[in-house]
Structure formats: structure tokens, C-alpha cells
N, C-alpha and C positions, 0 to 999 in steps of 0.2 A: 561238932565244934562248940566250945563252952561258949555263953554272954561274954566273958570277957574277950575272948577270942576275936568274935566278932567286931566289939566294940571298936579294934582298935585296925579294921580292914577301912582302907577309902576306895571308894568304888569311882571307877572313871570313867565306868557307861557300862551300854547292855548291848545282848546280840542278840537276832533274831534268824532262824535258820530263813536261807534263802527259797521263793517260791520256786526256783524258776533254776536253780542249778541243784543236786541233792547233796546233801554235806556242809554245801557253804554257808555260811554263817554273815551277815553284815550290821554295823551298827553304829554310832558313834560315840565317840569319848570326848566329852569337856564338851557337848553341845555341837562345835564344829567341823571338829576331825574325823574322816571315816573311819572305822576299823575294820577289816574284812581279814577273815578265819578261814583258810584250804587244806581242808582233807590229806593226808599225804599216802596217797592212792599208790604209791609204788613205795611203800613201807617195806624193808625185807628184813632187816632185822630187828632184836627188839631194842638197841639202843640208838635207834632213829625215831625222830619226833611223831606224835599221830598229826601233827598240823603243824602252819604255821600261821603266824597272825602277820597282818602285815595294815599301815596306815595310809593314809591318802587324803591329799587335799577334801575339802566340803565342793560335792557339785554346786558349780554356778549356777542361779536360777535367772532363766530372761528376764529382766528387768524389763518395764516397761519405759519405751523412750520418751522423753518428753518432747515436747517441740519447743521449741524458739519461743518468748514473750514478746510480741511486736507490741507497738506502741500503741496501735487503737486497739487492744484488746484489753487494755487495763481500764476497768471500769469508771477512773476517775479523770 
């Protein structure tokens, strides 16, 4: 692929194959969005895709909860 070529691709994330399944691929694009990549393990001919890519919400991470601000706890 020429520099110009190049120049004129935007990249909307990266993948990483998966530990823990062989083939699969996971990643995100734009920071928040998952992208996950599957194998197409029952390929029979050659005008069927080798995968397909597919998106997903971003895992929610637990938050920690805050408690209530009672009144004798404000220092002032």
C-alpha cells in the first residue's frame, strides 16, 4: 500500500485476538464501543465470509457507591 494510500485510511480502533477463545478477536472502536470478530468455523464455500464482526455496547464498570452526605459530616 502506497503513503498515499495510507494517508487517506481512518482507523476506528484495534483488535486483539482473544486469550481465552482461539480465532476471536476483541477490541474497541471510538474508545467506547466493543468490536468483536468470529471465526466463521462452518465456512463451506468460497463465497461465504471468513468472519464476521459484530459491535456491543462498552462493559459497565461497578461504580463505586457513594453514601448519603449527612449533615454532621460536613466539616464546617
Amino acid at each position: 500500500m502506497s503513503t498515499q494510500s495510507k494517508q487517506q485510511l481512518i482507523e476506528l480502533g484495534a483488535l486483539w485476538y482473544s486469550t481465552k477463545t482461539p480465532g476471536v478477536m476483541t477490541g474497541k472502536v471510538n474508545g467506547n464501543t466493543r468490536i468483536i470478530y468470529l471465526p466463521n468455523d462452518r465456512k463451506e464455500k468460497e463465497n461465504q465470509p471468513d468472519g464476521r464482526i459484530f459491535l456491543a455496547p462498552a462493559e459497565k464498570r461497578d461504580e463505586p457507591k457513594s453514601r448519603p452526605v449527612k449533615d454532621d459530616d460536613v466539616p464546617w
